[in-house]
C-alpha positions as CSV (number, residue, x, y, z in Angstrom):
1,X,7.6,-5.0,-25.5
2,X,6.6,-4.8,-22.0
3,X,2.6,-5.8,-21.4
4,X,2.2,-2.1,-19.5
5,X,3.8,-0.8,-22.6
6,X,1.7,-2.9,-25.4
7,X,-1.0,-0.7,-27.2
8,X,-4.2,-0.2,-26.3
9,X,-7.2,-2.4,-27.4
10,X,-9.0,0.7,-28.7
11,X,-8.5,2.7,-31.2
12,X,-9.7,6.7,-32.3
13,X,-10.5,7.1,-27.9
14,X,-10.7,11.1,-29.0
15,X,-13.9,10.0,-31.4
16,X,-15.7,8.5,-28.7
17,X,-18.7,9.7,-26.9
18,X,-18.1,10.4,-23.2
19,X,-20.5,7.6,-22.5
20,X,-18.4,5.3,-24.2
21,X,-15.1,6.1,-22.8
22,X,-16.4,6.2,-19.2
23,X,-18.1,2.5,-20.5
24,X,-14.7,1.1,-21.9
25,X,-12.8,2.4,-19.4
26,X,-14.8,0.4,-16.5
27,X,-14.6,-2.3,-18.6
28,X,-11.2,-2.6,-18.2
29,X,-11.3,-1.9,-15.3
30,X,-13.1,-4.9,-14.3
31,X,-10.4,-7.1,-15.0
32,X,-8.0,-6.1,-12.5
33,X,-9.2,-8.1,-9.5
34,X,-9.3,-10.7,-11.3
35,X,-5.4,-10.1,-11.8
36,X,-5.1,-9.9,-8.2
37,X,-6.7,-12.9,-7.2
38,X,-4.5,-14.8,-9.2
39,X,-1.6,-13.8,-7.3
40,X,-2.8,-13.7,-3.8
41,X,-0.8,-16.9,-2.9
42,X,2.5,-14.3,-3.8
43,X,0.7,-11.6,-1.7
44,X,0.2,-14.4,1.1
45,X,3.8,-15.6,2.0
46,X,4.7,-11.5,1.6
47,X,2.4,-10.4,4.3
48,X,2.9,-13.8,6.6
49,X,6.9,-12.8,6.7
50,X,5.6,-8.3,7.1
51,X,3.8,-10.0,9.9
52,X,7.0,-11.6,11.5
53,X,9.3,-8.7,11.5
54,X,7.0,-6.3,12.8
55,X,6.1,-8.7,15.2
56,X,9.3,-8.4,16.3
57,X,9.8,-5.1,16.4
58,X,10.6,-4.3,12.3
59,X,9.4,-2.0,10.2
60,X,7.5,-2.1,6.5
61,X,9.4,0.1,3.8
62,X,7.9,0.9,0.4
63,X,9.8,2.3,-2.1
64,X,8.8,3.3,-5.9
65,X,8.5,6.5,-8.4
66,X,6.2,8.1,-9.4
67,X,2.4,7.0,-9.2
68,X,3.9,3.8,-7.8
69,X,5.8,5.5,-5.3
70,X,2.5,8.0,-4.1
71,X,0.5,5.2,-3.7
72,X,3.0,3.7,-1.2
73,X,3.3,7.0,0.4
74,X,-0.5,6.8,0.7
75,X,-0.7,3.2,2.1
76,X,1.9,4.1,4.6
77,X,0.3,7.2,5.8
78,X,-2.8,6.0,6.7
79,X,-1.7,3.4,9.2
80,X,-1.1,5.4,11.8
81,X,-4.5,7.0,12.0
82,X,-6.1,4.1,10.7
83,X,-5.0,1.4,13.3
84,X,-3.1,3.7,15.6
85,X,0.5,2.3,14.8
86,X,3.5,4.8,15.5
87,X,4.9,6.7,12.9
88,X,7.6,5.4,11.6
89,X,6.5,1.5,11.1
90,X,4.8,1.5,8.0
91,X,7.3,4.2,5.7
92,X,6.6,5.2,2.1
93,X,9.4,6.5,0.2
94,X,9.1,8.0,-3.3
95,X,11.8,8.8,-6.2
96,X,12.6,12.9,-5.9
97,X,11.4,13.2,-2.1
98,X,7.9,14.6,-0.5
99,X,8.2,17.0,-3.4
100,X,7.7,14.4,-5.8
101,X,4.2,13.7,-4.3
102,X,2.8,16.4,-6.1
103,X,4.6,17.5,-8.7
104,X,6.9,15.3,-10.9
105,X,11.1,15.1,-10.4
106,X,12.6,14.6,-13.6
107,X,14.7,11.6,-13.9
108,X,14.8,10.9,-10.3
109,X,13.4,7.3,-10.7
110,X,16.7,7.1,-13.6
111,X,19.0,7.1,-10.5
112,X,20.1,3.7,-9.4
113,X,21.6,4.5,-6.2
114,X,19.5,6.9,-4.9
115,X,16.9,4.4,-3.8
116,X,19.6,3.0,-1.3
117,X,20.8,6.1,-0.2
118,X,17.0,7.2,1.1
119,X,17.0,3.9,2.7
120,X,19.8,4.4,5.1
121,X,18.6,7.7,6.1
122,X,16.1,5.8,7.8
123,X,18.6,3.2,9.0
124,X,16.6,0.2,7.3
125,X,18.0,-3.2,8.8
126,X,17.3,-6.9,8.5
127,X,14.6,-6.4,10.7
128,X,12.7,-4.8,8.1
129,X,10.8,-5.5,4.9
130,X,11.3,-3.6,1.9
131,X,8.4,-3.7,-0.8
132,X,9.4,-2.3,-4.2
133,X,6.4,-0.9,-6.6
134,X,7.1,0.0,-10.2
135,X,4.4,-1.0,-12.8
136,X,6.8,-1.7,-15.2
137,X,9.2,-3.8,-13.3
138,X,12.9,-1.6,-14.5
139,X,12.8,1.7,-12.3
140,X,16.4,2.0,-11.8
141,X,15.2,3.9,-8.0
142,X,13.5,0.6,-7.1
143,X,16.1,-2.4,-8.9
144,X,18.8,-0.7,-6.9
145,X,17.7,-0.7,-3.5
146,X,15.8,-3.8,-3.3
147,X,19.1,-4.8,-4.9
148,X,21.4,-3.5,-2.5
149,X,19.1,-4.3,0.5
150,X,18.9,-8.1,-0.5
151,X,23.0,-7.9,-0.6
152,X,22.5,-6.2,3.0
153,X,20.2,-9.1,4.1
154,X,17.4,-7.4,4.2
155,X,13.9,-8.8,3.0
156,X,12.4,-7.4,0.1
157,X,9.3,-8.2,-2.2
158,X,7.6,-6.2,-5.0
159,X,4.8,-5.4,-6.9
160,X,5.0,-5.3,-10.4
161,X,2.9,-5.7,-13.7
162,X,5.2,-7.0,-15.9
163,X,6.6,-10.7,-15.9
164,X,10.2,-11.5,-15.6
165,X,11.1,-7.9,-14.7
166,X,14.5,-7.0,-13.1
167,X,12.6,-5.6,-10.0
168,X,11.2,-8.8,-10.1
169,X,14.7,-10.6,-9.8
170,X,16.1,-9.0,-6.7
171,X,12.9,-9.5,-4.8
172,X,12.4,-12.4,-2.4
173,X,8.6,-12.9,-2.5
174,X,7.9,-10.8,-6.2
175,X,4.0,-10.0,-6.6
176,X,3.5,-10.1,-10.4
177,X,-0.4,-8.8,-11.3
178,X,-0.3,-8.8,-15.2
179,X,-3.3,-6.2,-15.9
180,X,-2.4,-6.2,-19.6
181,X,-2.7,-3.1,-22.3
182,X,-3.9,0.1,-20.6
183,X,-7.1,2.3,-22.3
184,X,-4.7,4.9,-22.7
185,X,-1.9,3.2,-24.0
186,X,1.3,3.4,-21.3
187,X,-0.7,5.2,-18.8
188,X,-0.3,2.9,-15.8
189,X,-1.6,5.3,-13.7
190,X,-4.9,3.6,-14.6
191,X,-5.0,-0.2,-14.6
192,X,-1.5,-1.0,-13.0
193,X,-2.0,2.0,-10.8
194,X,-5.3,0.0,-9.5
195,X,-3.8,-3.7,-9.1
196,X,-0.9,-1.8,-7.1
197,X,-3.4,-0.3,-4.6
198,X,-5.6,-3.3,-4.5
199,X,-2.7,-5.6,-3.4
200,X,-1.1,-2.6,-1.0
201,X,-4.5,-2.9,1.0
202,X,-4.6,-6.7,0.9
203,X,-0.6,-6.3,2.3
204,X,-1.8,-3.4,4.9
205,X,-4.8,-4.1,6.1
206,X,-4.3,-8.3,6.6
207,X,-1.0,-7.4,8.5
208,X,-2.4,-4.9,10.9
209,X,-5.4,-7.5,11.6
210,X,-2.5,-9.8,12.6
211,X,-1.1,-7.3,14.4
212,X,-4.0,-7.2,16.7
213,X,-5.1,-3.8,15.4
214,X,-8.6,-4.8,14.9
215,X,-11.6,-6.1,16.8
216,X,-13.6,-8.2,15.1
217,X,-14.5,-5.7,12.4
218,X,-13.8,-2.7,14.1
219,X,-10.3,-0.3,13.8
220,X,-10.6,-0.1,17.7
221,X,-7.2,1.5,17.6
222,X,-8.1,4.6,15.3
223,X,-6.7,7.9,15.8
224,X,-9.9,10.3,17.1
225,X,-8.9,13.3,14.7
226,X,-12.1,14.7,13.6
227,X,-15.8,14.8,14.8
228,X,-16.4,11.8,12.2
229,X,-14.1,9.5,13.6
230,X,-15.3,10.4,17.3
231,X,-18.9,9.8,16.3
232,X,-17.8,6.6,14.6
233,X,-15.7,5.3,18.2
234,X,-18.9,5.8,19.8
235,X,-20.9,3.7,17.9
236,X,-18.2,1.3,18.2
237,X,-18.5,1.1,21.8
238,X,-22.4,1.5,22.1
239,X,-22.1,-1.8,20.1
240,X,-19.1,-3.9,22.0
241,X,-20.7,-3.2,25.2
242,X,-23.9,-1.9,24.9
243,X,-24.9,1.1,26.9
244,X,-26.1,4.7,25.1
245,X,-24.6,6.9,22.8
246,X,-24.1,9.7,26.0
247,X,-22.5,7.0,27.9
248,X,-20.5,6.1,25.2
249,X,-19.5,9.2,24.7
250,X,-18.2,9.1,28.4
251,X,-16.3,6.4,27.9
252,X,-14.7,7.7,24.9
253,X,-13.5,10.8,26.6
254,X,-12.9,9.0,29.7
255,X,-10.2,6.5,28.2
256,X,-8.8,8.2,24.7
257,X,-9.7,5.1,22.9
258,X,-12.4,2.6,21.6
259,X,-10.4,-0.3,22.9
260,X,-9.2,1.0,25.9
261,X,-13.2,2.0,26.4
262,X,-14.5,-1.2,25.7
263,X,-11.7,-2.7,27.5
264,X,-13.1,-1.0,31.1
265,X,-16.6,-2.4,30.5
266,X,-15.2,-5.8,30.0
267,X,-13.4,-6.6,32.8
């Protein structure tokens, strides 16, 4: 039996007091970075070849079912208005379509070509990366389009949290975080679903530092959407170059972003 498949460590969960499931559950929940860190030399030679191809003009795929697949939807969603990349460089696809972001496609993650096919819609190419996610290392969606990418040339890695998995075998750099046994037993939603995140930020956010999308510890690139994200770009400024919150404000408006803002001030 699979790890993400063994049975829980506790037994009776419906007799326990609130306090005590909230208690275990954190408990377990503990362990998970743990998990990561043990793999973050995998995670390391993953992001150091994303790096490379988008360098170069490549794009970074993810591809999964179910929770697996919304959390790479999620990742990939955020870069643009996080670090002000274009659409379209950082792509999350998901077993079943958009649809299956919110509500579940039956046995769309059972189809072994289907991954592929959603793949070439978006011309993938061996400039790109592909990054499959399944917690339990066997979605059919996932083993056949890493596997028909790597026939196509195509870079792939994974994230799994299951040892020796098949998605495992057709990826080039495979990230295995072994969480164990879930509270609820099977429910990878919860432990796995955490490790998967954990290591999708490490990927994300250490390639668009790379990338040049951050100043010193600021996103100096980030979309100005909201009147949160405005206040917070001029702060950033007020601090790079230090002049008031109105003339920040100036600058802001003046030049559309905080590095093109700071940018003016430092020449």
């Amino acid at each position: 039996m699979s790890t993400t498949e063994s049975s829980s460590y506790y037994e009776d969960l419906e007799h326990m007091s609130v306090h005590d499931l909230l208690a275990n559950i954190n408990r377990e929940d503990k362990s998970v970075p743990i998990s990561v860190e043990r793999v973050i030399p995998k995670i390391e030679g993953l992001v150091k070849v994303t790096v490379e191809k988008l360098q170069a003009g490549g794009r970074l795929f993810y591809i999964g079912a179910g929770t697996s697949g919304r959390l790479g939807v999620v990742d990939a969603s955020e870069i643009p208005p996080t670090y002000g990349m274009p659409h379209g460089k950082v792509i999350g696809l998901i077993a079943g379509g958009d649809k299956a972001i919110r509500k579940a496609v039956e046995y769309a993650e059972d189809d072994l070509k289907q991954g592929w096919k959603d793949l070439e819609e978006h011309l993938i190419n061996q400039q790109d990366v592909l990054v499959g996610i399944a917690a339990s290392g066997r979605t059919p969606y996932v083993v056949g389009a890493l596997k028909a990418a790597r026939a196509n040339g195509i870079i792939t890695g994974c994230i799994v949290c299951n040892l020796d998995s098949e998605v495992a075998k057709h990826a080039d750099f495979p990230i295995e975080v072994v969480v164990g046994p879930e509270f609820v037993t099977g429910s990878t939603r919860m432990k796995a679903g955490t490790a998967q995140k954990l290591v999708l930020n490490m990927i994300s956010t250490t390639t668009m530092i790379k990338l040049g999308r951050v100043k010193g510890n600021k996103m100096v690139d980030m979309q100005l959407t909201n009147v949160k994200l405005v206040d917070r770009g001029v702060k950033m400024i007020m601090s790079e170059v230090g002049v008031s919150y109105e003339e920040a404000e100036q600058l802001l408006s003046q030049f559309g972003s905080v590095r093109k803002a700071v940018e003016s001030r430092k020449k």
